[in-house]
Each structure stands twice: as structure tokens, then as C-alpha cells.
C-alpha positions in Angstrom: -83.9 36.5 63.7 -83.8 39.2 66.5 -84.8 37.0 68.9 -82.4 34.3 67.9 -79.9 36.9 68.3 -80.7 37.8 71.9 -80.6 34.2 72.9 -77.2 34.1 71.7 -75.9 37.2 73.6 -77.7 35.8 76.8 -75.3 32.3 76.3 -72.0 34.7 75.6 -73.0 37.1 78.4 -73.5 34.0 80.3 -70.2 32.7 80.1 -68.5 36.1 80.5 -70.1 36.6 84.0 -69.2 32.8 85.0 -65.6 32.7 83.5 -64.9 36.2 85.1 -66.1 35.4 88.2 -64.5 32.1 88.5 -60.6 34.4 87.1 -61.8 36.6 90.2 -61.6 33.6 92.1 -58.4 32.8 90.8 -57.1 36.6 91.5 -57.7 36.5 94.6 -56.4 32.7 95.7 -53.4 33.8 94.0 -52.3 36.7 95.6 -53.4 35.5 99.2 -51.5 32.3 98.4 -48.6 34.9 97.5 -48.6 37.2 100.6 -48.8 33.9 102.5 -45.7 32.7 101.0 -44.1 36.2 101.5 -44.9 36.3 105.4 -44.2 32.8 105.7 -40.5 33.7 104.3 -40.0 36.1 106.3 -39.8 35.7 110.2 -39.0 37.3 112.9 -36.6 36.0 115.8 -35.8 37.9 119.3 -32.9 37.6 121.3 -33.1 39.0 124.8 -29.6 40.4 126.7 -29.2 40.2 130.4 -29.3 43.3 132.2 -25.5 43.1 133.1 -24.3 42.0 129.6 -20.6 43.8 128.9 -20.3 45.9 125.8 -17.9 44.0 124.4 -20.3 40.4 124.7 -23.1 42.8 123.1 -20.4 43.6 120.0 -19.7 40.3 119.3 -23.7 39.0 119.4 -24.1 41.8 116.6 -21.2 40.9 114.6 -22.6 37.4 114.7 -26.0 38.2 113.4 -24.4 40.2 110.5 -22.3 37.4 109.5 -25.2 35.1 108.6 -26.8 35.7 105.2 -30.1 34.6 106.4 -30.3 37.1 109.6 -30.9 40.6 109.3 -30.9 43.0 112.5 -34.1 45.0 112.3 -33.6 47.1 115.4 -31.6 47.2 118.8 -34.7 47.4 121.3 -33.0 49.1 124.7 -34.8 48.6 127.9 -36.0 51.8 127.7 -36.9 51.5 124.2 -38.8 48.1 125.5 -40.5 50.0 128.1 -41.6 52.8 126.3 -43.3 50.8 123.3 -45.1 48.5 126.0 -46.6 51.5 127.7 -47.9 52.7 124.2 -49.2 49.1 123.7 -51.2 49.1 126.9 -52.7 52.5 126.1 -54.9 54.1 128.7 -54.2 50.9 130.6 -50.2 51.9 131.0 -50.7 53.0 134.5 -50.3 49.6 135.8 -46.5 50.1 134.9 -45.9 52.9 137.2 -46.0 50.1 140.1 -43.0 48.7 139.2 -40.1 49.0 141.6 -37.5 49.3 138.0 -37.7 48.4 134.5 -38.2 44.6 134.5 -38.0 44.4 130.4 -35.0 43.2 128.6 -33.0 45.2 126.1 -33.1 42.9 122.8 -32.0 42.6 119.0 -35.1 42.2 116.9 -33.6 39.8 113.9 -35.9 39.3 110.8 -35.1 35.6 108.9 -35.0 34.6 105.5 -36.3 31.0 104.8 -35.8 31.5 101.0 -32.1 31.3 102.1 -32.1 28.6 105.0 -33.9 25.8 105.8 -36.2 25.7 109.6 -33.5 23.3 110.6 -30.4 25.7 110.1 -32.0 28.3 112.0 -32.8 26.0 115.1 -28.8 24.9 114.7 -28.2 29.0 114.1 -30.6 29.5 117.4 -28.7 27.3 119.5 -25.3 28.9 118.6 -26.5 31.7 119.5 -27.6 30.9 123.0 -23.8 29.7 123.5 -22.9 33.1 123.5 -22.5 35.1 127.1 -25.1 37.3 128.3 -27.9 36.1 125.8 -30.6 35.7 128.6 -32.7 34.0 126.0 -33.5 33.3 122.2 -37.0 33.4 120.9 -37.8 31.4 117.4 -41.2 29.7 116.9 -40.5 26.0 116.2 -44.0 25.4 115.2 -43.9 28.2 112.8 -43.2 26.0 109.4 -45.8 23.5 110.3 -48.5 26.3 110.5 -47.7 28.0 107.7 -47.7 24.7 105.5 -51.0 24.2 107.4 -52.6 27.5 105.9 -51.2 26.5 102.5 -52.7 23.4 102.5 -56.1 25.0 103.9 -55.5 27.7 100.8 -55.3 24.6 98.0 -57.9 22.6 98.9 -60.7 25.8 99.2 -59.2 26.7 95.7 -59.3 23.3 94.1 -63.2 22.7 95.8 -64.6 26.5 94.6 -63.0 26.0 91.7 -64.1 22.6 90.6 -67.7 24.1 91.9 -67.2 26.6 89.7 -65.9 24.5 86.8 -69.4 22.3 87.2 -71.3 26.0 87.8 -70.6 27.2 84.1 -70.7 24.0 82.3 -74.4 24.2 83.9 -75.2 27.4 82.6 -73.6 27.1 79.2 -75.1 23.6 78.4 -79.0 25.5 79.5 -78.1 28.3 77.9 -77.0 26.4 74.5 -80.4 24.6 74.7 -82.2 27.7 74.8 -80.6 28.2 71.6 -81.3 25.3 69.9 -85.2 25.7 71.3 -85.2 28.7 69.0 -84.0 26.3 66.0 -86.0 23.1 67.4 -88.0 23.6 63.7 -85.7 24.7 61.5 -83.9 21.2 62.9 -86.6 19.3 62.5 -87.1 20.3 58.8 -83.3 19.8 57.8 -83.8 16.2 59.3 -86.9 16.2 56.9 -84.9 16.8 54.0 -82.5 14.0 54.6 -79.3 16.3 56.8 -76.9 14.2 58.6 -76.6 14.2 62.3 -73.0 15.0 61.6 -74.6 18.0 59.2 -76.6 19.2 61.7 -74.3 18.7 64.8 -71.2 19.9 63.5 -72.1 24.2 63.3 -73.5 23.3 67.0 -70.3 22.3 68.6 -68.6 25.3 66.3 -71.0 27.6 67.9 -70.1 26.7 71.4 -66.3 27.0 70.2 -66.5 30.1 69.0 -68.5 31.4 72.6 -66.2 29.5 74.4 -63.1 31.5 72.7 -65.3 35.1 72.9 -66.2 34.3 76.2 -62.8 33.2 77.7 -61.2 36.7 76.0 -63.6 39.1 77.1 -63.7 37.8 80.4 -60.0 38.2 80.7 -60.1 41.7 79.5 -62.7 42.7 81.9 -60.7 40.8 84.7 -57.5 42.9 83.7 -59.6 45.9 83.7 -61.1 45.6 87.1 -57.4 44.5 87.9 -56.0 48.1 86.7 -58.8 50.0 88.8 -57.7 48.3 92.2 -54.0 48.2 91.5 -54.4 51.8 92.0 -55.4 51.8 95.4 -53.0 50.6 98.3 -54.0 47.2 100.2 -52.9 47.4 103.7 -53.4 44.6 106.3 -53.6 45.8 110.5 -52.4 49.4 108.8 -49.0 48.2 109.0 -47.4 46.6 105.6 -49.0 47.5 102.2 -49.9 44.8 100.4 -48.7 44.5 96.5 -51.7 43.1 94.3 -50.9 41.0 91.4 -52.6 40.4 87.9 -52.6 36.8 87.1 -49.1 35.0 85.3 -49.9 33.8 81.7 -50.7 30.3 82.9 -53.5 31.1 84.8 -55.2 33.6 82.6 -54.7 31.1 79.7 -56.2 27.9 82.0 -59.2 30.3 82.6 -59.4 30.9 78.1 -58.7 27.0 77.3 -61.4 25.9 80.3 -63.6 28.1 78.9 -63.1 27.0 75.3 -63.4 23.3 76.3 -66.3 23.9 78.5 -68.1 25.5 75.8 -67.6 22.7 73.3 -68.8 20.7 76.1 -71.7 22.6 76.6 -72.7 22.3 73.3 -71.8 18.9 72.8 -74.3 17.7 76.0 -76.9 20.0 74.5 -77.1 19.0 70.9 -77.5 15.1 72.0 -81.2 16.1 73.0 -82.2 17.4 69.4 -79.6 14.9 67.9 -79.0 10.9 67.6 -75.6 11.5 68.4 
């Protein structure tokens, strides 16, 4: 009895570790998949003045860039200001500046753009109305920029849907084996009930319950402990290059219920593929 016991903690131990490290999985995909999307809707565009550009030209560029709902000005960047953050750039190598005969930087408006609000084809029809305006020396907007991004999304989905399916195929592995070593325990005790006349159904039946029943226990503890481990690192700030903190999300309700209902139906599985070696199924 105490051993059968044990064997049955091993197979719902089991699927707690694979299920939670397979929602980890998830956890992760997900919120890289989501920081992608937020730097991917949010870019940056430079447009650089001439040196001799008027006041008033200046005034209207600004007003311009307010007036568009999908441009926000960051920061005027002065030639000053431009020379002064690429001497702390270079660092120890900033010397090489002092060469220079003047100030050969730009001064520019640093615009950030909002692609949940345009499209990448407004904002090449938005960069070219801007370069019509006088004393714009030139307007910098990454053209490529949408095709990357879609390309690291792409890259994103198809690692998640291979690890996962690897995954998927990893505890349906272990919880068939370790359903088996259960029913090596009872190999006897189902040898005599087909003795005494049982049914396959008779016999088969409790089986597949049994894996139901680790399936469900194993899908909700390994939720909790992903939610717990989720609490202790929501705690701490994520930062990427020390510059923008990164917000870590738990899981939405779809996910952490695919994670329970796979891990239901892969424990009825389980226990379906094992009991057709100690039944005529």
C-alpha cells in the first residue's frame, strides 16, 4: 500500500514539474512576444534642421509634429546638445572631436511614432510632407523597420509552437511511463480480477479516471506554483541595456487554462496508452 502510494506521488510530481515547466515556457514567450510588440509600436523618427534654418521655419516644423496624433516630440536636440551627447558616447575616445574646425552636427527634433494609431504607409506619406517643409536638411525613418519586426514575430511563433509541441510529446512521455509504473504495482491484483471474470471496460475504466484526476491535480498545482514563482519575480524590476524597465506579466486566463485542459487531456491520454498493455482494449 505505501509503496503503491509513492508511485502515485512520483506520476503527480511528475506532471507538476513537466506542466510547470512547459507554463514557464509559456511565461516567458508571452511577455517577450509582448515587449516585442510594445517596441515594435513604438518608433523613433529624426528630423535634422539646417544650420541656417529661420525661427519662424523651426515654429511651423513643431506645430506640424504636434498636429499629428501619431507623432509625439520627445526632445529638441540643439547642436550643442548633439555635440555634447556624442562626446559622452565616445567616452575616453572624445578627443578626436577637439579636431574639428566647428560643430559639424545638426540640431534635430527627436519624434517618437505610434503604429497602434497609423499604418507604416501613413508615416512614409507623413515623412515625405515633412521634407517639403524649408530648412528640414533631412528626415530619418527606417523603412525596413515593419518587415523586421514581423520577422522577429515570426521567429518568436515558430520557437514557441516547436518547444511547445516538444514539450507537449515530453510529458505525454513521462505521464504514460509513469502510469505504467503504476499499473506494474497492480500487474497481480489485475491479473486476478481478470481471473474472476472483470470486464476490460471494469478494469479499464478507474485507470483512465486515475489519470483524470492527475491530470486535473497536476494542471492546478502547477498553475499555483507558476503564479507563485510569478509573484516573487514581479517584485524585482526587469530592465533591458539599463535603460527602460521592463513590466512582467502573469499569464491571461486562456493560457493558464490551455496549460490545465492539456494537462487533463494528456493525462487521460497517458493512461489510456498505458492501460492497453495490461488490457485488450
Amino acid at each position: 500500500m505505501m509503496n503503491d502510494s509513492f508511485v502515485h506521488l512520483i506520476s503527480l510530481g511528475t506532471i507538476i514539474v513537466s506542466m510547470l515547466i512547459f507554463g514557464t515556457f509559456l511565461l516567458l514567450s508571452f511577455n517577450i512576444k509582448t515587449w516585442l510588440e510594445d517596441w515594435g509600436h513604438s518608433l523613433t523618427m529624426a528630423v535634422y534642421l539646417e544650420d541656417d534654418i529661420s525661427l519662424t521655419n523651426k515654429d511651423h516644423i513643431a506645430a506640424f509634429l504636434k498636429s499629428v496624433p501619431s507623432a509625439k516630440i520627445k526632445r529638441f536636440i540643439s547642436k550643442d546638445d548633439a555635440y555634447r551627447d556624442l562626446k559622452i558616447a565616445l567616452g575616453p575616445h572624445s578627443d578626436i572631436l577637439e579636431g574639428l574646425p566647428n560643430n559639424p552636427l545638426p540640431a534635430s527634433f527627436e519624434v517618437i511614432l505610434d503604429i497602434h494609431e497609423a499604418n507604416i504607409d501613413g508615416f512614409k506619406k507623413f515623412q515625405k510632407k515633412l521634407e517639403s517643409y524649408k530648412g528640414i536638411e533631412e528626415v530619418q525613418f527606417s523603412e525596413d523597420w515593419s518587415r523586421r519586426f514581423e520577422g522577429m514575430m515570426n521567429v518568436v511563433r515558430y520557437i514557441g509552437f516547436t518547444i511547445g509541441g516538444c514539450f507537449c510529446l515530453c510529458v505525454l512521455f513521462i505521464i504514460t511511463n509513469t502510469i505504467k509504473l503504476t499499473l506494474y504495482s497492480r500487474s497481480k491484483e489485475i491479473e486476478i480480477m481478470k481471473l474472476v471474470g472483470a470486464t476490460d471496460y471494469f478494469i479499464r475504466v478507474p485507470i483512465l479516471i486515475e489519470g483524470l484526476i492527475q491530470g486535473c491535480l497536476g494542471g492546478l498545482l502547477a498553475i499555483l506554483a507558476l503564479y507563485c514563482g510569478y509573484l516573487l519575480l514581479v517584485t524585482k524590476k526587469i530592465s533591458f541595456l539599463s535603460l527602460a524597465v521592463l513590466e512582467f506579466q502573469f499569464l491571461p486566463y486562456e493560457y493558464w487554462l490551455s496549460i490545465f485542459v492539456i494537462s487533463v487531456i494528456l493525462g487521460l491520454i497517458g493512461s489510456m496508452i498505458a492501460v492497453g498493455r495490461f488490457v485488450n482494449l
